[in-house]
N, C-alpha and C positions, 0 to 999 in steps of 0.2 A: 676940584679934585674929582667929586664924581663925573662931572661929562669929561673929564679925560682918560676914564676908566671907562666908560660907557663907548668913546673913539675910538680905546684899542680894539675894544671887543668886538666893535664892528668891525674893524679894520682886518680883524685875522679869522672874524667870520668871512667876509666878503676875499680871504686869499684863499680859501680852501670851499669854494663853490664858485662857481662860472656864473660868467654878468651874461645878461638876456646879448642874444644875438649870437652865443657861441654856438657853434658846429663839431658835430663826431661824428663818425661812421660808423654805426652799431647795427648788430645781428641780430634776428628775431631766434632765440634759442626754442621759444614753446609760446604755441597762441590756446587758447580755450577756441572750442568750436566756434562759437560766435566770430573770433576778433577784439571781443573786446577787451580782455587782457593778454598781456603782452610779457614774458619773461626775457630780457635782454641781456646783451652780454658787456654792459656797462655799469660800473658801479663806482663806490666811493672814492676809487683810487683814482678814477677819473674826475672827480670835483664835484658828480651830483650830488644831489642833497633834499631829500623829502620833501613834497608838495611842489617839486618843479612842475612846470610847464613847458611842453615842447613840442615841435611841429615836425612830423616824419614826413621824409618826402623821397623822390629818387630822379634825379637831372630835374624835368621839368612838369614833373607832377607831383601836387600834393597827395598823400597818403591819408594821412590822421593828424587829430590832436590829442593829446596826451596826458594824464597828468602821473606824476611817479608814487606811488604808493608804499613801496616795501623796498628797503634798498640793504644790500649787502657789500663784502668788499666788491667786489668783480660781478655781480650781476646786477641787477635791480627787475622790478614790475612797475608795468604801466597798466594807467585804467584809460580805454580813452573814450572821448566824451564827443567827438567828432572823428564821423568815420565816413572818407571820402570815397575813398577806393578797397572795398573792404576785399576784393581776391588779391592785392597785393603785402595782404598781411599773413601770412603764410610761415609756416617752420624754413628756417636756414635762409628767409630773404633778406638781404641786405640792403639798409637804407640810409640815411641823410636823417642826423636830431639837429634840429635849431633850436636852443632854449626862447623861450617867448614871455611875456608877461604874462600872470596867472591872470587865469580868465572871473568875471566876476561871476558869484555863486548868487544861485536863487536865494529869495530871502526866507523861503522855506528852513522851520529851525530848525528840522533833520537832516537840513547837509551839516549841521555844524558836527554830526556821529561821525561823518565820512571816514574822517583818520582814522579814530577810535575802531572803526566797523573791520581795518583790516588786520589787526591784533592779531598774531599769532594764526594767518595764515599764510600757507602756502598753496603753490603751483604743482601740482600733482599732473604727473602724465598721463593724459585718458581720463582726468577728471571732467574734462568739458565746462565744470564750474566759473562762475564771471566772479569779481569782488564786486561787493553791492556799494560800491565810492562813488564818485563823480556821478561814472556812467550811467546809474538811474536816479541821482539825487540834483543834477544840475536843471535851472528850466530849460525848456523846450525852444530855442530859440533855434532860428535858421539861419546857419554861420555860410550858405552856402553863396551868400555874396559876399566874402570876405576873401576868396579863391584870390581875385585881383588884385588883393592888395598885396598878394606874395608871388607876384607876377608869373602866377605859375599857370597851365595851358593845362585842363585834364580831356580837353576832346582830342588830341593826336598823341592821345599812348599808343605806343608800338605793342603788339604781339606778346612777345616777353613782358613787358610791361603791365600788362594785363595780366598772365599766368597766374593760377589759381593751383591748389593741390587738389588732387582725388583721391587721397589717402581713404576717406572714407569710405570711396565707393570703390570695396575689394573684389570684386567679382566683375570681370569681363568677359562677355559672347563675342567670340570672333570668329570669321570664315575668310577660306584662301582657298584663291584657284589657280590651277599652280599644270604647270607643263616637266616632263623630263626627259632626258638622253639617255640611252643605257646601250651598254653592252653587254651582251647575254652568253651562257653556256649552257649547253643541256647535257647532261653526260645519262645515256642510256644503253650501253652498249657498244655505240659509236659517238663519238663528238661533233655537236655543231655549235657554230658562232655566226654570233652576227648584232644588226643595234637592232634600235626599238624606238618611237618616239612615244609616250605614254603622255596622258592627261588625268587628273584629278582633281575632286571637289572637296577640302578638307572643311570639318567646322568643330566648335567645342567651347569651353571654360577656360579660361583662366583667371586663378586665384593665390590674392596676393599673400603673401607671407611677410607683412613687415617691410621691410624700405629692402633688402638685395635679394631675395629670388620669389617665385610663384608656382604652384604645381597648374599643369596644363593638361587636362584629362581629352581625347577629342577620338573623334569617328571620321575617317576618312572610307572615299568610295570612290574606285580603277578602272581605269578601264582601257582597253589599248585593243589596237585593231593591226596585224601583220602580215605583210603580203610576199611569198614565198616566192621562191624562186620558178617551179613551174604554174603557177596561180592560185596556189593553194592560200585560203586566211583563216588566220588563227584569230579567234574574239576571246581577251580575258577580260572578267569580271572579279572583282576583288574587294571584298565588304571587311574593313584593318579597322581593329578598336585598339586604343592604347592611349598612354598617357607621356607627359615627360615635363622637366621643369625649366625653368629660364632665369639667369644668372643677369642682375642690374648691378657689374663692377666700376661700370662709368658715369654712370647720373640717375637721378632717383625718379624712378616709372610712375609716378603719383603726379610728375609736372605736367603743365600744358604748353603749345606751343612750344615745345623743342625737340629736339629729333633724338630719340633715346633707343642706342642701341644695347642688342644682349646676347648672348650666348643661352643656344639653344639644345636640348639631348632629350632623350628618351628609347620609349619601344615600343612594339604593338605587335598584337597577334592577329588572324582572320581568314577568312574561308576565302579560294578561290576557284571558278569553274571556267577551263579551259573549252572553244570548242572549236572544231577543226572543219571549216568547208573544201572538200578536194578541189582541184584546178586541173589543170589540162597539161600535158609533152607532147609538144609536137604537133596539135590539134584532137592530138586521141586522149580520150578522159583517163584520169588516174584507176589506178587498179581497186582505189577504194569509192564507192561512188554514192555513199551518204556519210552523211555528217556524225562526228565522233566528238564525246564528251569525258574530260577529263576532271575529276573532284579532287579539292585538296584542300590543305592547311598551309597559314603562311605564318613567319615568325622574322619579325624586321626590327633592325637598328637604324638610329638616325641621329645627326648632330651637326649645327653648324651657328649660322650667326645672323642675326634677322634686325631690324630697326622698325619701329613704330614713331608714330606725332599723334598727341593727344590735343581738340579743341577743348574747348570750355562748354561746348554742350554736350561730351561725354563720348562725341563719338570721333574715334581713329581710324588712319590708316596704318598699314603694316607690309612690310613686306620680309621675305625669308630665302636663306638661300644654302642649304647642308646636301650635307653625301646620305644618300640613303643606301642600305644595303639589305636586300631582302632573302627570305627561302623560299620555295616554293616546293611545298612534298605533297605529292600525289599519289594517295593510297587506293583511289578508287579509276580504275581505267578501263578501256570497252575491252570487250572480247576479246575483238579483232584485232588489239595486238601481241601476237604470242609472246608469252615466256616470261613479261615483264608483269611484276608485281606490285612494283613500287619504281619510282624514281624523282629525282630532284631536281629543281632549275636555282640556280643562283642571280642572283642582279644586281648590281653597283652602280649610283654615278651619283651626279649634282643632278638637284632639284633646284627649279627657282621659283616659289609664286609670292599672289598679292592679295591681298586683301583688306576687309574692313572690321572695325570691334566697335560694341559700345561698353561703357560702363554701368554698372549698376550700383 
């Protein structure tokens, strides 16, 4: 009578937990800094069951080994005890659980605390804390020839495959060097138009705000050289401080190895000095025959849509591509030109540059 009390009870343990060799596909919800613990999005309702063992993997690379520690309906925590690929353990990445035979414990009698040790904790986000289970109480054994016996290949991970977060590392130095098109007005009395090809050196901060946007503070420096219709050139100089932010509504800026685009805006204000060398009509020199300097303030809008790729050793490229629209007011002008005391240039078009960041 008893061992057939004893068969049910196995029998309906063993239908509500998974036999070694079963397979899920679970999500990494929250890692502690390390990796070593693991908040996943698989729990009771799925069949696990405290002190599993399982082997995380993704196509043809092993990940980790695992052991389950704290289990809820629909989540559970892993401690793991074997860390193969530890940038693949990351918030939001998706992998491969194989349940596996528990692995044998050191005969050390303080692994026998391990369960006990995780009593009424929890995964706190930004805690960075490990549970002190497995993963500092198992011996020190080297599972690293065991790789072949799960026929799995970790020297040709791909790119992605490799991908690590930078979450931590919130602050980025970046610079672009960047060209524009413009068509211009000057309204001073009389109207003229005409384009412009302009160049600039931009550089600055960006810092992250969390997983969807970053404020971007940066110093830009103009400069453009224009050559008139009877030979006269114009040289501006243009020193634009300002900031603006960047919008991550399609993939989260902390990844590496993939190409994340965003939505960019801001403003800037800045000093610029206009100066004017005469040229020639005709072969006879202009009526003005030195050079004239004009001082001003600028006050610019800008917005458009840029893409960055982050490596694994922090440093990206970038590129950008928005409408700029600037003022140009000029309160300080020479002499020699009567009557005017002020006046304004407007400028509009597409910008496009490129450049590099790193992370900090």
């Amino acid at each position: 009578m008893f061992k057939l009390i004893f068969f049910i009870l196995l029998v309906n343990f063993e239908c509500f937990s998974l036999p070694v060799d079963s397979q899920l596909t679970t999500r990494i919800l929250e890692t502690t800094k390390t990796g070593k613990t693991m908040l996943l999005n698989r729990g009771s309702v799925d069949k696990l069951n405290l002190g599993d063992h399982a082997k995380f993997y993704i196509t043809e690379a092993i990940v980790a080994r695992a052991v389950l520690v704290k289990l809820n309906t629909n989540t559970s925590v892993w401690s793991v005890y074997r860390m193969v690929n530890p940038d693949l353990v990351i918030n939001d990445a998706v992998l491969r659980l194989k349940i596996t035979p528990e692995v044998k414990l050191s005969s050390n009698p303080y692994s026998m605390l391990a369960r006990e040790s995780i009593t009424g904790l929890n995964v706190v986000s930004g805690s960075g804390d490990d549970y002190k289970v497995y993963s500092d109480l198992i011996d020190d054994r080297d599972y690293s020839q065991d790789v072949s016996n799960d026929n799995l290949i970790t020297s040709n991970l791909t790119r992605e495959q490799r991908s690590q977060s930078l979450k931590k590392n919130f602050i980025e130095a970046w610079t672009h060097i960047g060209f524009q098109y413009f068509s211009s007005e000057v309204s001073s009395g009389d109207n003229f138009s005409g384009t412009e090809f302009f160049s600039r050196a931009t550089g600055g901060l960006e810092i992250y705000i969390g997983r969807w946007f970053s404020l971007v503070p940066q110093f830009s420096y103009m400069q453009d050289s224009v050559l008139t219709f009877d030979g006269s050139v114009t040289d501006s100089v243009i020193y634009e401080y300002g900031g603006g932010i960047n919008l991550y509504l399609f993939t989260n800026p902390h990844e590496t190895y993939k190409v994340i685009p965003y939505l960019h805006g801001g403003a800037a204000i800045g000093n610029i000095r206009d100066s004017l060398a005469p040229g020639t009509i005709g072969g006879a020199t202009s009526s003005t025959s030195t050079s004239l300097e004009a001082v001003g303030t600028t006050f610019a809008l800008f917005g458009g849509i840029g893409l960055k790729y982050h490596f694994k050793s922090r440093i990206g490229v970038r590129m950008l591509i928005d409408v700029y629209q600037r003022t140009d007011t000029f309160d300080d002008l020479p002499v020699t030109v009567g009557g005017i005391t002020e006046w304004e240039r407007e400028k509009i078009g597409p910008r496009v540059s490129f450049g590099f960041s790193y992370r900090f």
